[in-house]
C-alpha positions as CSV (number, residue, x, y, z in Angstrom):
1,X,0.0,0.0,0.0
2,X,0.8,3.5,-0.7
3,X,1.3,5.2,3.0
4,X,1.5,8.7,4.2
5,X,2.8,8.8,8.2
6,X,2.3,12.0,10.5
7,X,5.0,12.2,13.7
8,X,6.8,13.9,15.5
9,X,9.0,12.7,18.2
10,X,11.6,10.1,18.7
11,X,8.5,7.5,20.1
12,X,7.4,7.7,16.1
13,X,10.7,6.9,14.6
14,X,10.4,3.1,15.2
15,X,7.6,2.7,13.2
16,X,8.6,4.9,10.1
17,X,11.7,2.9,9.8
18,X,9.6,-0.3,10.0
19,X,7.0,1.0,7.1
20,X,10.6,1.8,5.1
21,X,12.0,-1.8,5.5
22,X,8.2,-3.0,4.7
23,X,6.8,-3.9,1.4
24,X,4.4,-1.0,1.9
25,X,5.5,2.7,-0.3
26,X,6.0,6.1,2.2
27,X,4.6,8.5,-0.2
28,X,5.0,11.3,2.1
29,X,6.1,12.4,5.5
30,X,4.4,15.1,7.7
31,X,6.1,16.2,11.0
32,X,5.2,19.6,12.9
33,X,6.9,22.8,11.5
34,X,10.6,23.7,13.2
35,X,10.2,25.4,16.3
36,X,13.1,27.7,18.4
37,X,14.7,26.1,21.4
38,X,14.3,27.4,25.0
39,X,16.3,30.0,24.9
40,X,14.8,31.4,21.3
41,X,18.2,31.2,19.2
42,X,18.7,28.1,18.2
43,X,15.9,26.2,15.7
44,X,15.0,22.4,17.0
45,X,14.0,19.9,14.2
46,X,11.6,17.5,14.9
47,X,13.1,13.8,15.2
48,X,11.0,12.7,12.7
49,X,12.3,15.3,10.0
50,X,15.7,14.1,10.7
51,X,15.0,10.5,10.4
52,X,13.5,11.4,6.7
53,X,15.8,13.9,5.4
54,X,18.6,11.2,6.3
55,X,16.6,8.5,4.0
56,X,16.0,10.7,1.2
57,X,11.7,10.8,2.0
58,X,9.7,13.4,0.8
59,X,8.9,15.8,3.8
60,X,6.0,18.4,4.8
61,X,5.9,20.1,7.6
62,X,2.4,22.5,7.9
63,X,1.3,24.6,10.4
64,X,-2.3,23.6,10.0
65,X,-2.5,20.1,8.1
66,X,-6.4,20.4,7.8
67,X,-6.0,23.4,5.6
68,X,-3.3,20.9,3.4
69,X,-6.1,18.9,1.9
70,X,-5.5,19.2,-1.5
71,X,-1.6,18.8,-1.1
72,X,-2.0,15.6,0.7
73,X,-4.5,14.0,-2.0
74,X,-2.3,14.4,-4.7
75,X,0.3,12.2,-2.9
76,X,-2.5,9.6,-4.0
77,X,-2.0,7.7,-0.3
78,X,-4.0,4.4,0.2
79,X,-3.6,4.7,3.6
80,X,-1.9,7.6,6.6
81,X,-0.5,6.1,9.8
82,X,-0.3,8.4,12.6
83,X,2.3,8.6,15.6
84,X,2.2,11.3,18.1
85,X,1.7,13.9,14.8
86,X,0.7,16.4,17.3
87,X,-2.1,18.4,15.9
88,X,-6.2,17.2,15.7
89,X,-7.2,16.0,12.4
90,X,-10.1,16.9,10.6
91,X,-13.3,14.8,9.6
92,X,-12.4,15.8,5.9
93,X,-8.8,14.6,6.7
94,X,-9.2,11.7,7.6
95,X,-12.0,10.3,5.1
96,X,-10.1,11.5,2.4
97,X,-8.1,7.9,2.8
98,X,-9.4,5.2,1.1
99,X,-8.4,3.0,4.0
100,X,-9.0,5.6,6.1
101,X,-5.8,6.4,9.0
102,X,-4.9,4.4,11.6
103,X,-3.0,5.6,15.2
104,X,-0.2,4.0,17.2
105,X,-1.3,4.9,20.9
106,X,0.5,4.0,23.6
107,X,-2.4,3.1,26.0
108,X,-4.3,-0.5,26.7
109,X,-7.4,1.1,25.2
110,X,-9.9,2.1,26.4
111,X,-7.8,2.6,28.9
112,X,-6.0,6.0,29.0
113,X,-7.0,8.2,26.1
114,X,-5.3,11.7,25.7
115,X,-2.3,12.8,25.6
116,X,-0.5,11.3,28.0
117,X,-0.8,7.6,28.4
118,X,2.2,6.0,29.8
119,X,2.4,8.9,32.4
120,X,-1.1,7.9,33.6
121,X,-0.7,4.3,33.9
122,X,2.5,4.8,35.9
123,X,1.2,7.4,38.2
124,X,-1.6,4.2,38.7
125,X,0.6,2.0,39.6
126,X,-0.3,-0.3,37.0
127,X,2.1,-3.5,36.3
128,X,1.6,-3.7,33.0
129,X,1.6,-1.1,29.7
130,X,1.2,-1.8,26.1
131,X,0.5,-0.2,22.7
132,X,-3.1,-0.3,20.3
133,X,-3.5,0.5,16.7
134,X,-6.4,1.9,16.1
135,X,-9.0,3.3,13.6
136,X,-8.7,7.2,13.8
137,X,-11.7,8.7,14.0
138,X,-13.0,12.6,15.1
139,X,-13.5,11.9,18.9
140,X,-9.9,11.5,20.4
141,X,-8.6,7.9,20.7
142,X,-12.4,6.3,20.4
143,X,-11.7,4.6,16.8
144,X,-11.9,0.4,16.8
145,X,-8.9,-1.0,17.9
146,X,-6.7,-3.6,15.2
147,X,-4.5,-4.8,17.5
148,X,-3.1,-4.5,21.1
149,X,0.4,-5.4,22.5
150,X,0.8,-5.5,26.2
151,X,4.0,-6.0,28.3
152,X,5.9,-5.2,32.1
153,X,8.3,-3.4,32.4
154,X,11.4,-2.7,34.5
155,X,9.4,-1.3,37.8
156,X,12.5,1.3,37.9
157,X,11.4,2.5,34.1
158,X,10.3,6.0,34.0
159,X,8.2,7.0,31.1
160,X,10.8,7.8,28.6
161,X,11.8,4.6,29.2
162,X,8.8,3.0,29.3
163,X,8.0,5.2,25.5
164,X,11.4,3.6,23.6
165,X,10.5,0.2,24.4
166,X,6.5,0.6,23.8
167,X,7.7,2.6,20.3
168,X,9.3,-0.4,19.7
169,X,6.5,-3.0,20.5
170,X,4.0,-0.7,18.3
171,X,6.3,-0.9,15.2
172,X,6.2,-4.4,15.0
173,X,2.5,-4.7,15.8
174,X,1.5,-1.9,13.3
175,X,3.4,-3.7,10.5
176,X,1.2,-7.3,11.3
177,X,-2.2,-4.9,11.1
178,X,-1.2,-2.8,7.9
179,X,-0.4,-5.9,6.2
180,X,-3.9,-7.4,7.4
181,X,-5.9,-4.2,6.3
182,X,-4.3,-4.8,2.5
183,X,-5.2,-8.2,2.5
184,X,-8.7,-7.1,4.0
185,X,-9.1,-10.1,5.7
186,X,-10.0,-9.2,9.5
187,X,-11.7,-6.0,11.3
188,X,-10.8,-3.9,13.9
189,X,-12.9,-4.4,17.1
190,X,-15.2,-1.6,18.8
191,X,-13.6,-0.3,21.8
192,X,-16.2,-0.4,25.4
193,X,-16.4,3.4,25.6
194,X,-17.8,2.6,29.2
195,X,-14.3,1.4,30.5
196,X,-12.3,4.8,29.0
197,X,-10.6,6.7,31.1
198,X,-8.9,10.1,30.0
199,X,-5.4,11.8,31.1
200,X,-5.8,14.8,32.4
201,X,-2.9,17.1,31.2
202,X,0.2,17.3,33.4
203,X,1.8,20.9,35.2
204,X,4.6,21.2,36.5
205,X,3.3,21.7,40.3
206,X,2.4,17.8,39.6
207,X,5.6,16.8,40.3
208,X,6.3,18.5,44.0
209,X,6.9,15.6,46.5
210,X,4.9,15.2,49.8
211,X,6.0,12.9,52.1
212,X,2.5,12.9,53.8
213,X,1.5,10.8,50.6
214,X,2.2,7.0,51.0
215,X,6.1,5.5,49.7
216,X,4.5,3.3,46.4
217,X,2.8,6.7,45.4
218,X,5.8,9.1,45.2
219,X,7.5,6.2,43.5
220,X,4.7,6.3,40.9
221,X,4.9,9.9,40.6
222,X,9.0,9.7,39.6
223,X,8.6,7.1,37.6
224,X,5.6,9.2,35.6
225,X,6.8,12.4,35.8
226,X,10.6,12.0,35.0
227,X,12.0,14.0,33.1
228,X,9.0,16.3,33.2
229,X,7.7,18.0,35.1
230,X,10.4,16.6,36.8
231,X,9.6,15.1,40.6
232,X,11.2,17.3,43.8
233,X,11.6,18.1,46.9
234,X,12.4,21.5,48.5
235,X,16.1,20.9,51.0
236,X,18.1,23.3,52.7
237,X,20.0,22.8,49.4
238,X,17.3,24.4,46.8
239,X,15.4,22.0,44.7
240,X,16.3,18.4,44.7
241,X,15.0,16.1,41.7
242,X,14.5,12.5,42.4
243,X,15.4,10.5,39.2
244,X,15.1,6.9,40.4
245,X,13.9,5.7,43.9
246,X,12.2,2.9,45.3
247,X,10.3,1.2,47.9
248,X,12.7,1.0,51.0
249,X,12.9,-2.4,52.6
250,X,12.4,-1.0,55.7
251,X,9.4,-1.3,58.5
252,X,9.1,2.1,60.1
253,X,5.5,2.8,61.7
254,X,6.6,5.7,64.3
255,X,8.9,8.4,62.0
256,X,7.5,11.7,60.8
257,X,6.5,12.2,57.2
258,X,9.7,13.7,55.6
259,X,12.3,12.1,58.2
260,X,15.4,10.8,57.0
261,X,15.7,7.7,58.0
262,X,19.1,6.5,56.5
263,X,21.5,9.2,55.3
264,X,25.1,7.2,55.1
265,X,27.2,4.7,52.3
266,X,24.1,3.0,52.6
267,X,22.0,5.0,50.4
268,X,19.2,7.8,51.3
269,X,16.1,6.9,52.8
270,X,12.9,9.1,54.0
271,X,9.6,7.8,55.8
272,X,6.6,8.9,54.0
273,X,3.0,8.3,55.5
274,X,2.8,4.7,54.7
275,X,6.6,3.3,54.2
276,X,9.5,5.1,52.9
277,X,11.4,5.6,50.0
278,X,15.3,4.8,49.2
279,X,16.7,7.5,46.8
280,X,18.7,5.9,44.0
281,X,19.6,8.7,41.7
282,X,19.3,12.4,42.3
283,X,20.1,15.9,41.0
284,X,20.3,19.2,43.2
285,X,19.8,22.5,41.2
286,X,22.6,23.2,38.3
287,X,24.3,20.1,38.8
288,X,24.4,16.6,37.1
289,X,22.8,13.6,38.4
290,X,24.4,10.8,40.4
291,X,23.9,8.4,42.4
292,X,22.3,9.3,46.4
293,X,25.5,8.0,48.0
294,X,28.0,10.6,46.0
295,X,25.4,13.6,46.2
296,X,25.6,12.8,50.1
297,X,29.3,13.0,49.9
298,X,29.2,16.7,48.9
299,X,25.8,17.6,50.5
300,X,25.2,15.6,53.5
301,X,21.4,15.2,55.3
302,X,21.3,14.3,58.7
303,X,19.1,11.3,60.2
304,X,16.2,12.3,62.2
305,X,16.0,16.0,60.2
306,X,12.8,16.3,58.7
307,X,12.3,17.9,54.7
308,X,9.7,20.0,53.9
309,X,8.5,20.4,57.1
């Protein structure tokens, strides 16, 4: 089949290099426009325009794709697969497919529409993540599903992690379902719109830590929330990101939310309302991360203080 694909980010990259080493023709690639970095000077290229520029595919990158209409017919496409694009496709869009397009989401669906899936399901606690292809239609992430991959990851994965290695799963799913639509042989399966839950969209106050929350919680919340909004705690030494903790092994019932419990070559450890946490990899404001035990050689807390009192 002749395919257009529409994405954006590194978690699309897997599954445009798998349409490219497929039987299937990329007639076209759309990627959002070039934007200017954080600090305005320098101009950031999208992942996805890199990967296609390096393997000679032709490339568009519109402000508004649902203005584009006539442009993208007359690349004559059987078929568009979308992967985190990032902009809302019209009705007129997306019929004007003969095979209509057809999404790589990284969510269980129903389970977690929106825009930010994995962060969800972590922040949930939930041992197990996967990847659907489905059916895109108008109403976000409610098309029939073609296939669903599910698999558990490392419980120390945080969601970029947890991204690369469900990029990877969808790629090799979406090739088994584009190769079923050309044949025509099965259908995709209405999803239970009564079981769909929504993400609600992440700030960066989300990722404050409060010990008066239980020890499997906060670990959720670094695991969802790094790199961004990044997970913190106010010290006496500014603002201290926690990159990778996890539950302590430790039965504490009488410590104060916030206490440090173990502050030595043994690691860092704080009691939080139900448990505590052991700090494996940390970063304190305009340095570089390392491991708890070295940032304690330079910046010492004391057992028994209490943070964020």
């Amino acid at each position: 089949m002749k395919i257009l694909f529409m994405g954006t980010p590194e978690f699309a990259i897997p599954s445009l290099e798998a349409i490219l080493s497929s039987s299937h023709e990329i007639v076209g690639v759309i990627t959002q426009p070039d934007r200017l970095g954080a600090r305005g000077k320098k101009i950031i290229s999208s992942p996805v325009k890199v990967f296609a520029l390096e393997n000679n595919l032709p490339l568009f990158q519109f402000e508004k794709i649902n203005t584009e209409l006539d442009t993208i017919k007359a690349l004559k496409a059987n078929i568009a697969v979308t992967a985190a694009y990032g902009q809302i496709l019209s009705t007129d869009l997306i019929n004007s497919f003969e095979k209509g397009i057809i999404n790589v989401h990284a969510s269980i669906l129903p389970r977690y529409r929106g825009a930010s899936p994995v962060q969800c399901a972590l922040l949930n606690g939930d041992d197990e993540l996967g990847v659907s292809i489905m059916q895109t239609v108008k109403e976000v992430d409610a098309g029939d599903v073609w296939a669903i991959e599910k698999y558990t990851p490392n419980p120390l994965n945080n969601a970029v992690e947890c991204l690369d290695e469900l990029s990877i799963l969808g790629a090799k799913v979406l090739i088994t379902v584009l190769n079923e639509i050309e044949k025509g042989e099965t259908k995709p399966v209405k999803q239970d719109a009564s079981k769909a839950t929504f993400c609600k969209k992440i700030e960066k106050e989300d990722g404050f830590i409060d010990f008066n929350e239980s020890a499997q919680r906060i670990i959720n919340k670094v695991r969802a929330y790094t790199p961004w909004p990044s997970v913190y705690f106010d010290s006496k030494y500014g603002k201290i990101k926690l990159l990778k903790a996890k539950v302590a092994d430790i039965e504490d019932t009488k410590s104060e939310c916030g206490e440090v419990l173990e502050a030595s070559k043994k690691g860092l450890i704080i009691a939080c309302a139900t448990g505590a946490i052991e700090v494996l990899f940390m970063q304190g404001e305009g340095a570089k991360s390392m491991k708890a035990t070295d940032f304690l050689l330079g910046k010492p807390f004391e057992k028994g203080e209490i943070i964020n009192k």
